[in-house]
C-alpha positions in Angstrom: 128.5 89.0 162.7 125.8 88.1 159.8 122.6 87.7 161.0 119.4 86.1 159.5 118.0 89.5 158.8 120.3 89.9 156.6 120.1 86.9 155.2 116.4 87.5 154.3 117.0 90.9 153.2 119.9 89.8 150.2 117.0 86.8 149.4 114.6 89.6 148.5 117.0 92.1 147.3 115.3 94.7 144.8 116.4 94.1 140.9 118.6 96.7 141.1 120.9 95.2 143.4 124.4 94.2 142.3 123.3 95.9 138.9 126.4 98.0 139.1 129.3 95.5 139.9 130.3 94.1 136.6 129.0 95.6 133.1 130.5 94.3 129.7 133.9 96.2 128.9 134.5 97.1 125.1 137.5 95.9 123.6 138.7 93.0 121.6 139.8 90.8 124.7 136.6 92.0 126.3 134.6 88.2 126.0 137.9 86.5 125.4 138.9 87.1 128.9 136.6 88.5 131.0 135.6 90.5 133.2 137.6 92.7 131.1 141.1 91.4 132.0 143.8 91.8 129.6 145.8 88.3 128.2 147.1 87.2 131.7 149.4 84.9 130.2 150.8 87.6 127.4 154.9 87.5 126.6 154.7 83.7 128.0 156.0 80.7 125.6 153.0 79.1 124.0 152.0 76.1 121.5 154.9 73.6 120.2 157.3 75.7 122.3 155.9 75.7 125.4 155.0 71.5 125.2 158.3 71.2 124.3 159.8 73.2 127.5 156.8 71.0 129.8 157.9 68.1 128.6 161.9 68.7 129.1 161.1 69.2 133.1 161.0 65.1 133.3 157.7 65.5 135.6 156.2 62.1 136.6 152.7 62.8 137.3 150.0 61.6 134.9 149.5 64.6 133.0 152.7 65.0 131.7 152.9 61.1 131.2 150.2 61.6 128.8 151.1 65.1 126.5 155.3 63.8 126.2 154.1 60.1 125.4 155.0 61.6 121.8 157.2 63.5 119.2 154.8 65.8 118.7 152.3 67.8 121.2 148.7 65.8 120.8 145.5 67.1 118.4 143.2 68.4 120.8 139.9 70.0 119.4 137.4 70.0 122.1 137.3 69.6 125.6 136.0 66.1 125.3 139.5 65.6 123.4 141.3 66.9 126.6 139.3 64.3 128.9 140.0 61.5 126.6 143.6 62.0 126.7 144.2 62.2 130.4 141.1 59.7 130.9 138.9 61.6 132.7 136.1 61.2 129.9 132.6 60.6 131.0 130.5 58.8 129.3 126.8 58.5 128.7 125.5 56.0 131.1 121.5 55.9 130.5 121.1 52.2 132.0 123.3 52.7 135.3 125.8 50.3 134.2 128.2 50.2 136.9 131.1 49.0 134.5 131.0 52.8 133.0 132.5 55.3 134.3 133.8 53.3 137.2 137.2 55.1 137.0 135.6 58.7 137.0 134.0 60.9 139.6 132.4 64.3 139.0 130.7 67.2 141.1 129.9 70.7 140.7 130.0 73.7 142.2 128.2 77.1 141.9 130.7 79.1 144.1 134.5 79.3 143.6 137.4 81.3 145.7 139.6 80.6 142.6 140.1 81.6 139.5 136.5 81.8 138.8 135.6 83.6 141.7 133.4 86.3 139.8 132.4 84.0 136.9 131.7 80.5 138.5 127.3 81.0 140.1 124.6 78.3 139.6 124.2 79.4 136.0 128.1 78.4 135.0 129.1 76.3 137.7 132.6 74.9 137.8 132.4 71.5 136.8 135.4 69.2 138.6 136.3 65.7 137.1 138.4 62.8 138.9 139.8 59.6 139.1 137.5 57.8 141.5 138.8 57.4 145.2 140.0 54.2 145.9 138.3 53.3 149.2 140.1 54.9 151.8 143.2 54.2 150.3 146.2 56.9 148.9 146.3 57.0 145.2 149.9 57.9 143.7 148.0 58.6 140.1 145.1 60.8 140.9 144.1 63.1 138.6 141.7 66.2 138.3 140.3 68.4 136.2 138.3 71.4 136.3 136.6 73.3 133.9 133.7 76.5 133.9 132.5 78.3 130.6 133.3 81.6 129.9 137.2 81.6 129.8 139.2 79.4 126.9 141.1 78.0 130.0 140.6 74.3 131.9 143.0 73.6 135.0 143.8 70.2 135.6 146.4 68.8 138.7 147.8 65.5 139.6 150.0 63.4 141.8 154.0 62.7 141.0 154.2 60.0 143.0 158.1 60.2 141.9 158.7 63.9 143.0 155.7 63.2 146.1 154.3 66.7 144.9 151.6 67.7 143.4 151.8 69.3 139.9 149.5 71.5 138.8 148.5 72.7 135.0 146.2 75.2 133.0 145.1 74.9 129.5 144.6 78.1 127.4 142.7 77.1 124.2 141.8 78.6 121.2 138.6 79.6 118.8 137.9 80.7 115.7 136.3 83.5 116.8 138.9 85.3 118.4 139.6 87.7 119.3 136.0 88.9 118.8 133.9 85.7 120.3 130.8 87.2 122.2 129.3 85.3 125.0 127.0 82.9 122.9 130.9 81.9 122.2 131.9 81.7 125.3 129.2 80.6 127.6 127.3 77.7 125.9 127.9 74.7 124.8 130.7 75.9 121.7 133.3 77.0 124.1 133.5 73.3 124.4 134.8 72.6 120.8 136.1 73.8 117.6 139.6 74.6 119.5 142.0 75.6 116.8 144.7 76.0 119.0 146.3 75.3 122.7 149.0 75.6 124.9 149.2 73.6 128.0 150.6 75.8 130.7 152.8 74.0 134.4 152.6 76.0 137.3 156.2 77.0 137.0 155.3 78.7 133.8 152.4 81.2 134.9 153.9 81.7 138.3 154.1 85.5 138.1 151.1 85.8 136.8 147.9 86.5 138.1 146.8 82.9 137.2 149.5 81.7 139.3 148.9 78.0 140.9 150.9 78.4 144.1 149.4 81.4 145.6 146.3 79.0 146.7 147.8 75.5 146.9 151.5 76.3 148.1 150.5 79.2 150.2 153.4 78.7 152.6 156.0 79.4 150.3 158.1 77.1 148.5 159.0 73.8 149.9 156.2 73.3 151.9 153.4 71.1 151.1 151.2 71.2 148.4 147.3 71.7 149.0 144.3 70.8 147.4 141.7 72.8 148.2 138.1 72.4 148.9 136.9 74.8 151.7 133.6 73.9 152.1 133.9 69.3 152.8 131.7 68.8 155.3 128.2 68.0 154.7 125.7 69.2 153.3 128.3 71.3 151.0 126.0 74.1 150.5 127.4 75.6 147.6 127.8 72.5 145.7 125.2 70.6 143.8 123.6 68.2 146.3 120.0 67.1 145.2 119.5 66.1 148.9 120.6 70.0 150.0 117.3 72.1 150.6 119.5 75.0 150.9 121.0 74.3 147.0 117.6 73.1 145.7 117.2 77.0 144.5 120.7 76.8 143.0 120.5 73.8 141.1 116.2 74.9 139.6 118.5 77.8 138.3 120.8 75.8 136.3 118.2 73.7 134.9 116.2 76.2 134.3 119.4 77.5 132.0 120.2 74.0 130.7 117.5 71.7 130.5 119.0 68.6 128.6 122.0 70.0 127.9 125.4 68.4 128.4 127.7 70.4 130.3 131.5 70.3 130.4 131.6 67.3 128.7 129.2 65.7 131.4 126.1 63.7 130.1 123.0 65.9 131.4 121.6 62.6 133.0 124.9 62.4 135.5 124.6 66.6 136.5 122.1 65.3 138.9 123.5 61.8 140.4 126.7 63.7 141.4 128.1 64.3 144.7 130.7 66.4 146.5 131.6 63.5 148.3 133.5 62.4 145.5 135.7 65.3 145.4 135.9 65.4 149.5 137.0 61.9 149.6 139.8 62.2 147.0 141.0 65.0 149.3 140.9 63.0 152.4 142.3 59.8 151.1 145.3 61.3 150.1 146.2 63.9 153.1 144.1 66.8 152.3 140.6 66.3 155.0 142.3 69.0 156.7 141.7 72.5 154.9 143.4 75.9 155.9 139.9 78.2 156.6 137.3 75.8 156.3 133.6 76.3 155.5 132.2 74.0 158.1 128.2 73.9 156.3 127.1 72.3 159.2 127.9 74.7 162.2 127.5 77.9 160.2 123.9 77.0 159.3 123.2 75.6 162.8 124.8 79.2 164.8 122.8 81.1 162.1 119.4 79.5 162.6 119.4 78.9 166.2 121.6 82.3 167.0 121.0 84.8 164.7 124.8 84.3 163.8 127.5 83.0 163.2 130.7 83.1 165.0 132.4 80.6 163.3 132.3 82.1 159.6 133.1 85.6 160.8 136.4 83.9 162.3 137.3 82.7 159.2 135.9 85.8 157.3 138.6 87.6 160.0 141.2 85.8 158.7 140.3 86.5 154.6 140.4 90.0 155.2 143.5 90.1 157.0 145.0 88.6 154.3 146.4 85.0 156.0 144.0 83.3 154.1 142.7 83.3 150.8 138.8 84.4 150.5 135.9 82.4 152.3 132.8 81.2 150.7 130.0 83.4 151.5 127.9 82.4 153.8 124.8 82.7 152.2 122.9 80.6 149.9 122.1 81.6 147.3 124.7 84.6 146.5 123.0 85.8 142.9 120.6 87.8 142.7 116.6 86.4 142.0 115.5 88.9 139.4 118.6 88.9 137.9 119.0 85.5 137.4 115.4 85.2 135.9 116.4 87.6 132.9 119.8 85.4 131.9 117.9 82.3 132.4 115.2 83.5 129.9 118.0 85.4 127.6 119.7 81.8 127.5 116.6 79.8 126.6 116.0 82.2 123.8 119.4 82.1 122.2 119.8 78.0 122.4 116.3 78.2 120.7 117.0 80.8 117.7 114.6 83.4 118.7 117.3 85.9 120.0 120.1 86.4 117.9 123.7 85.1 119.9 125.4 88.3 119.9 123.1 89.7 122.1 123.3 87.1 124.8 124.4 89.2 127.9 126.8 87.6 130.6 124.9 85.5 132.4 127.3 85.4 134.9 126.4 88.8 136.3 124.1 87.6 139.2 126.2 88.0 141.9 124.6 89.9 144.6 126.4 93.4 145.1 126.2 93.3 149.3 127.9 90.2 148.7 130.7 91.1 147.3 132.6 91.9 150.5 131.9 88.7 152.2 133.1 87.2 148.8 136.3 89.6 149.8 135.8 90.4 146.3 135.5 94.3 147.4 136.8 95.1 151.0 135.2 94.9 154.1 133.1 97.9 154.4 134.9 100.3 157.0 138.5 99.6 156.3 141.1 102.2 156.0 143.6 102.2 153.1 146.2 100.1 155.1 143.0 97.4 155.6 142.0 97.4 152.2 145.1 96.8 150.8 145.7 93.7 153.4 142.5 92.5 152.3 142.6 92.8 148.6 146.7 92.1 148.0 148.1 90.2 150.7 147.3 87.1 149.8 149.3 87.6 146.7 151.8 89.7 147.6 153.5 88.2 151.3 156.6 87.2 152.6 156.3 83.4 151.9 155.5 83.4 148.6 158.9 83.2 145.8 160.9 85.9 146.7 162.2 85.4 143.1 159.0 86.9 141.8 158.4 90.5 141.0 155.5 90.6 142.1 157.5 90.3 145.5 158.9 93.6 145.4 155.2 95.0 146.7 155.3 93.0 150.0 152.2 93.9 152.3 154.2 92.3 155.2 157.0 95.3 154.8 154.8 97.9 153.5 156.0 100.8 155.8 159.5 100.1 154.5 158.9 99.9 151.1 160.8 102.0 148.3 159.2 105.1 146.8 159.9 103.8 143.8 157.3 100.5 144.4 154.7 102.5 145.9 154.3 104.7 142.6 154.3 102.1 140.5 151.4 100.3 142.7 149.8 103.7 142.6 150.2 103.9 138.7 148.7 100.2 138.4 145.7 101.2 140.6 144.6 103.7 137.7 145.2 101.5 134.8 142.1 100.4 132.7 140.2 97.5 133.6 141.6 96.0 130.4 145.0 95.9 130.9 146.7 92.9 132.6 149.1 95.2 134.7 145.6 96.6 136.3 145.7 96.2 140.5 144.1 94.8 141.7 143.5 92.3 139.1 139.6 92.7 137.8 139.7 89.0 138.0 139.7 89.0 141.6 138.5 92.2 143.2 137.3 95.6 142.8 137.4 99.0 144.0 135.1 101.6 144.3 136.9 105.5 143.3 136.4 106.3 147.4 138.4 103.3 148.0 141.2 103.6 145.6 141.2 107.2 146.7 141.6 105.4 150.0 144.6 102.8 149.0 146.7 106.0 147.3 146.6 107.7 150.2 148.2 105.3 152.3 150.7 104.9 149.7 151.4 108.4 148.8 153.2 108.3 153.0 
């Protein structure tokens, strides 16, 4: 169990700490995908081709409704562009009309377990935009969207009331500075436009890949329900903005401290503030979703921590994470960057919106996260585990016997390990030494990361 000690002890953690878990790989694709990761989507269809093969699945949702309404794909430049066209576009609003922006909800968050789990912190939160809930009423037309610098892709799900499914999409865009961009590209405001290119991507496209929809929000296989997630919707949401939050007050000084002024995902800076997580949790709730698999329940892990010294009920869903039946937990500490750290990218950002440091020489300033957080973030293994536990933890998730056995990623099942061909097991071994940069590497770089001792670890259990 965490205690508060501990708690205390990541708060004042020494510089140093987490120095070592991410550093800025060489290579064209270096900034273009980060960490490191090579093209994830590589080999798939892409512009006019791909829009073409979307809009032949005859999907009913929103989304679709909106890129097939024409003969041709639509001109999007920017990632205003994209909220325009599926209406999600927020507009300034420095009076408090109530008439604007009626139809539109946003909320942010500086802690993902998706696909921004080691690039989404209080400096580049993910930003989440949505069709208002209607009271407490279903709404067969809902939309989402969800965007955080640093990557050239935005997701974006919505309801087909037709097919009573959820569909689920991801934009990969474009610049001009590819495939060199640095992270002045990448993590300020100019990721935001100047898109020379896109393809828009369904979930039945990038499902054996390691973007792959499903593996959150159809974790039961196919045929079974479709999720959205949001882990931590109970009050106070500790990990999202919430002015009224004393536990995010630090994390939202931080981005403002980055930001100032500055509009952010498209979002007026005024409206950063005035957001809520509510927004988001209602949606959910409305329309069958108040019930998550693994919750973060704010509430009774802050109570058990500050009246016991612990907390029973994250370290039962922490079980659970590294057991593999559930994708990763929040952490359970707020905030999970590191102080000094996060000093030196908020000044290295000042200086490089203000001209007095030159933009190639902004660093990541994603690279807060503290590094004795990065097991309870599941992305490194629990500390103790054998090779057998570390792969549970790191791969099963992924690799199960409920997700699409039509996958090849299926042929390296955790559940059947012991019975699995020798054949698999080199090849796994084989993909455990690949370079950071290549999209084949396991575990993907994206998502976790192993120390040589545990890799050493991970072979050995598959070298039986």
């Amino acid at each position: 169990m965490r205690t508060v000690l501990v708690l205390l002890a990541i708060a004042i953690a020494i510089p140093a700490c987490g120095s070592d878990q991410r550093t800025n790989n060489e290579g064209p694709d270096a900034a273009v995908i980060p960490p490191g990761e090579g093209d994830p989507l590589a080999g798939l269809p892409t512009g006019v081709e791909q829009w073409a093969a979307l809009c032949s699945r005859g999907y009913h949702d929103a989304i679709s409704t909106r890129f097939c309404s024409s003969s041709t794909p639509p001109a999007l430049t920017s990632l205003i562009d994209l909220e325009t066209l599926v209406g999600l576009r927020v507009l300034p609003n420095p009076n408090n009309d109530p008439t604007i922006n009626a139809n539109v909800r946003v909320t942010f968050t500086g802690h993902s377990t998706g696909i921004g789990l080691l690039t989404t912190t209080p400096l580049n939160p993910r930003a989440f935009i949505m069709t208002a809930p209607v009271s407490t009423n279903p709404n067969p037309s809902y939309q989402v969207l969800a965007f955080a610098r640093g990557e050239p892709f935005v997701e974006l799900v919505a309801n087909d009331a037709v097919a009573n499914t959820l569909r689920f999409f991801l934009v990969r865009f474009h610049l001009a500075c590819e495939p060199s961009c640095n992270y002045a590209d990448l993590l300020t405001p100019t990721v935001e436009s100047g898109w020379v290119d896109y393809t828009i991507y369904d979930d039945a496209t990038i499902k054996n890949t390691t973007l792959d929809c499903l593996t959150c929000h159809e974790p039961n296989g196919p045929g079974s329900k479709r999720l959205l997630r949001m882990q931590e919707n109970t009050h106070p949401w500790d990990h999202w903005f919430y002015v009224e939050n004393p536990n995010n007050h630090a994390t939202m000084v931080d981005f403002h401290a980055a930001h100032g002024t500055e509009d952010y995902a498209g979002i007026p800076a005024a409206i950063v503030d005035p957001s809520r997580p509510i927004a988001l949790q209602t949606l959910l709730q409305n329309n069958g979703f108040g019930t998550q698999p693994n919750a973060f329940d704010s509430t009774t892990i802050n109570g058990e921590l500050t009246t016991g010294g612990a907390s029973t009920t994250w370290d039962y869903v922490y079980a659970r994470a590294v057991a593999g039946t559930q994708i990763a937990v929040p952490y359970y500490g707020v905030p999970q960057t590191d102080p000094a750290i996060t000093t030196g990218m908020i000044q290295a950002y000042q200086q490089v919106m203000a001209g007095s440091r030159p933009r190639d020489q902004l660093p990541d300033i994603r690279a807060t996260l503290l590094d004795s957080a990065l097991p309870y973030m599941s992305v490194r293994p629990k500390p103790g585990l054998d090779g057998r536990g570390i792969l549970v933890h790191m791969c099963r998730t992924c690799h199960n016997s409920q997700l699409d056995q039509t996958q090849s990623r299926a042929l390296f099942n955790i559940d059947t390990l012991d019975q699995l061909p020798r054949m698999v097991k080199d090849t796994a071994i084989a993909r455990l030494q690949l370079p950071d940069t290549d999209a084949k590497k396991m575990p993907p770089v994206r998502f976790h990361a192993l120390s040589d001792a545990e890799r050493a670890l991970v072979i050995q259990e598959l070298s039986k």
